[in-house]
PASESE-706459 format. One line per 4 residues: number of its first residue (from 1); for each residue x, y, z of C-alpha. Coordinates in steps of 0.5 Angstrom, whole numbers, padded with zeros to 4 digits. Layout:
N
NUM	X/Y/Z | ...
END
This chain:
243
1	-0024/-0027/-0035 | -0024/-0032/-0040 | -0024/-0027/-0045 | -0019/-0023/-0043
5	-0014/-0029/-0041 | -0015/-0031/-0049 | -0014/-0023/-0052 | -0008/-0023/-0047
9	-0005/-0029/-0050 | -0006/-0028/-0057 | -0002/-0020/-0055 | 0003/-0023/-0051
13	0007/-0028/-0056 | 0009/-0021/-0058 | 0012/-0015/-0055 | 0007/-0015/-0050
17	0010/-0022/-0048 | 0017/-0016/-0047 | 0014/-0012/-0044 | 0011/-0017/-0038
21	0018/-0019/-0037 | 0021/-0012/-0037 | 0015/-0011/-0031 | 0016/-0017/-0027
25	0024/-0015/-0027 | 0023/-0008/-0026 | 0019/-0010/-0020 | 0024/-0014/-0017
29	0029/-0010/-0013 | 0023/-0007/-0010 | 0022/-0014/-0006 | 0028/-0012/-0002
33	0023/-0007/0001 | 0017/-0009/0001 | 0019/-0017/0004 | 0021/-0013/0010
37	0014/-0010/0012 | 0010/-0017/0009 | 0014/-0020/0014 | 0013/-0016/0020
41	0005/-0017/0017 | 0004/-0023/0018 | 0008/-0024/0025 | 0005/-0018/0028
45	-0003/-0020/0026 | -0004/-0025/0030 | -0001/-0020/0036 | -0006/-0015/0034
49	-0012/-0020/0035 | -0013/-0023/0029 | -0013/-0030/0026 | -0008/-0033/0021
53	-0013/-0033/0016 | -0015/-0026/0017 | -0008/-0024/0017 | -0007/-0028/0010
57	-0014/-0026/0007 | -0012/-0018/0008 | -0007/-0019/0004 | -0009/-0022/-0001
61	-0015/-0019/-0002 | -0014/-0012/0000 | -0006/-0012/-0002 | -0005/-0004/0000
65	0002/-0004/0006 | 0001/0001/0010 | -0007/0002/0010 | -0006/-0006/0013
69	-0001/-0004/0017 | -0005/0002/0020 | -0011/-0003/0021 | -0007/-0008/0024
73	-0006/-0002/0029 | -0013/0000/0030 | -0015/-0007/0031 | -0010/-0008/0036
77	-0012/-0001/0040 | -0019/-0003/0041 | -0021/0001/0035 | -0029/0001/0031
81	-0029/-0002/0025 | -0033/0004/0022 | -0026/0007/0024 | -0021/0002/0021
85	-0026/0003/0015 | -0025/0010/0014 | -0017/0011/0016 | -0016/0005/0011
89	-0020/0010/0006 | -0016/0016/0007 | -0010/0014/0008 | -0011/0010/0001
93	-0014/0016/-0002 | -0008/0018/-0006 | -0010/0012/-0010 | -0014/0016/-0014
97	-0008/0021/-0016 | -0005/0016/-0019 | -0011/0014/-0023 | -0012/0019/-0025
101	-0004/0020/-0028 | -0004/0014/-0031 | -0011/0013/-0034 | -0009/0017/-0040
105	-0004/0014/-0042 | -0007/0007/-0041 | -0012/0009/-0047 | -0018/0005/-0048
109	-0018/-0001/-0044 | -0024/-0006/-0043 | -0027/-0006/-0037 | -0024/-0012/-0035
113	-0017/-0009/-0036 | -0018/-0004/-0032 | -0021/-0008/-0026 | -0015/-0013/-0026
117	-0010/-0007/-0026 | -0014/-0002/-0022 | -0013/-0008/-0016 | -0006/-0007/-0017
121	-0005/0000/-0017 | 0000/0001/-0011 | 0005/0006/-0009 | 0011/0001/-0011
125	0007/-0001/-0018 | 0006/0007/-0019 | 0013/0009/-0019 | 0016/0003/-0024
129	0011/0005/-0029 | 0011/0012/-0029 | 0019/0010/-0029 | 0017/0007/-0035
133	0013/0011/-0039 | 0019/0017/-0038 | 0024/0012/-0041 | 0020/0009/-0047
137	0013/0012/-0048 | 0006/0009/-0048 | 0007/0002/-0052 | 0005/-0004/-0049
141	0004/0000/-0043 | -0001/-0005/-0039 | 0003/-0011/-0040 | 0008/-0008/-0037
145	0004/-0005/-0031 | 0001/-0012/-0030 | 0008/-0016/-0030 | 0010/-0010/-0025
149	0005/-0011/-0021 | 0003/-0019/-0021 | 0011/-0019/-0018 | 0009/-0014/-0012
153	0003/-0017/-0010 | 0006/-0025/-0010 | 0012/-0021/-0006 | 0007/-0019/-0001
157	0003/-0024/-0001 | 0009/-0030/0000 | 0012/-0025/0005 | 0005/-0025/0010
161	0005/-0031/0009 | 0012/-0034/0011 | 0012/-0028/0017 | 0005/-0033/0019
165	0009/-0039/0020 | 0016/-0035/0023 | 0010/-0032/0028 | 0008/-0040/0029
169	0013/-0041/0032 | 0013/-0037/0037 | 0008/-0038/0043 | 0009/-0031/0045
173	0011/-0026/0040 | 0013/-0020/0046 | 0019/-0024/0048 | 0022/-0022/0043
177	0021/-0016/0043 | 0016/-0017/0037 | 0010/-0011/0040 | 0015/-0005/0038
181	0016/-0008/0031 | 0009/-0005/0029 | 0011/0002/0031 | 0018/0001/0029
185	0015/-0001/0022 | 0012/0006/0021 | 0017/0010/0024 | 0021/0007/0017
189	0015/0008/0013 | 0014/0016/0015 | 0022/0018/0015 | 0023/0017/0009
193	0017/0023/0007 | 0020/0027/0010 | 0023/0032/0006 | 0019/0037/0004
197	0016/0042/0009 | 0009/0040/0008 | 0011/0033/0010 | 0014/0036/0016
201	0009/0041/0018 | 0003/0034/0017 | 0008/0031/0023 | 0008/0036/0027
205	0000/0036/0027 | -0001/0030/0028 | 0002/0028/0034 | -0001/0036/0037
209	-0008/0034/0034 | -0007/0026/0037 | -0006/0030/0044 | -0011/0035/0044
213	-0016/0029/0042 | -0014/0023/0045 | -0019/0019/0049 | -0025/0020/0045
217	-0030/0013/0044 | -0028/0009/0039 | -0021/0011/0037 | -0024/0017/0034
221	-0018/0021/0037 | -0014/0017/0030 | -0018/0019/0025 | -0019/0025/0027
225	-0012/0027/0028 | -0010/0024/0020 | -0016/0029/0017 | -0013/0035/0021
229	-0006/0034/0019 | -0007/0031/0012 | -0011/0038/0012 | -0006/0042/0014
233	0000/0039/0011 | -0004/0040/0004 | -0006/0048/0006 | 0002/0048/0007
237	0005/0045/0000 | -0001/0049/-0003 | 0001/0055/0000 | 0009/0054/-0002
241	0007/0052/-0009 | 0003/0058/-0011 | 0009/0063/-0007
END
């Protein structure tokens, strides 16, 4: 690590010093979405059974929204933790993708570089570098996925932790109507993905597989439902696409 902060600050007295700039503020405005879901994270953990230190921990080592807030659910349902491990998987899957889209254009990094990176890599993350690599090409590329990508994580990070403190304050969290939030939480992640076919059909799904399977041990029904509806949501857009 000593040795990758040396070779970052040698590069980053040039145009890497830019380019971090340029990452941390293309990450900024993101912060108007992000903070909200942080916040609701952070009251909501405690609700779901974990501690306050769980909650900060998770989001500070595991930092991936909407798989943590899909665990918190879990947790809070009774769920194993075998199945919380492998939901979290599934829904982080997509991680892969965008990995395999930005690895080419990063080059050859050290190892060093990918691990811290790789940390890093999130939806929000994605979205400003792939931005920037249609505007300004491949230059100085990793310092300014590492500004982006530092600025999204202090943001959720600080949003955890001040959505703790607020839940602090209140005794008892459902008083203030604060058992919807979660739900209401992914109900504003899911409406804005549904503008395709695919992303429909994947609703309908899984709400007729949660049905059909609901009561199997261990919270299975969950995950069982998300593999079904992932599946047919893919076989639809697959279908659309060679049509």
């Amino acid at each position: 690590m000593e040795t990758m902060a040396n070779s970052a600050n040698t590069q980053l007295t040039g145009g890497g010093a830019c380019e971090f700039r340029r990452g941390v503020r293309a990450a900024l405005p993101l912060w108007l979405g992000i903070t909200p879901y942080g916040l609701a994270f952070g009251l909501l953990g405690p609700a779901a059974g974990l501690s306050g230190q769980a909650t900060l921990a998770m989001s500070l080592l595991v930092f991936a929204g909407s798989a943590q807030l899909i665990a918190l659910g879990l947790v809070g349902a009774g769920a194993s933790p075998l199945l919380v491990v492998l939901t979290v998987l599934v829904v982080n899957l997509r991680h892969l993708l965008y990995a395999a889209s930005l690895a080419p254009r990063l080059g050859k990094l050290p190892q060093r570089w990918k691990l811290a990176i790789s940390f890093l890599l999130t939806d929000e993350t994605y979205a400003v570098v792939i931005d920037r690599l249609e505007r300004a090409g491949n230059g100085a590329l990793r310092y300014f996925y590492l500004g982006a990508g530092l600025a999204i994580y202090v943001d959720w990070a600080a949003s955890t932790a001040v959505g703790l403190a607020i839940g602090g304050l209140v005794p008892d969290p459902t008083v203030l109507g604060l058992d919807f939030a979660l739900p209401a939480t992914f109900i504003g992640l899911l409406a804005p993905q549904l503008r395709t076919r695919g992303a429909w059909v994947t609703l309908a799904v899984a709400a007729l597989a949660t049905l059909v399977l609901a009561g199997l041990p261990g919270r299975l029904d969950v995950f069982a439902a998300i593999i079904v509806a992932a599946t047919a949501g893919w076989g639809v857009d697959t279908w659309l696409t060679r049509s």
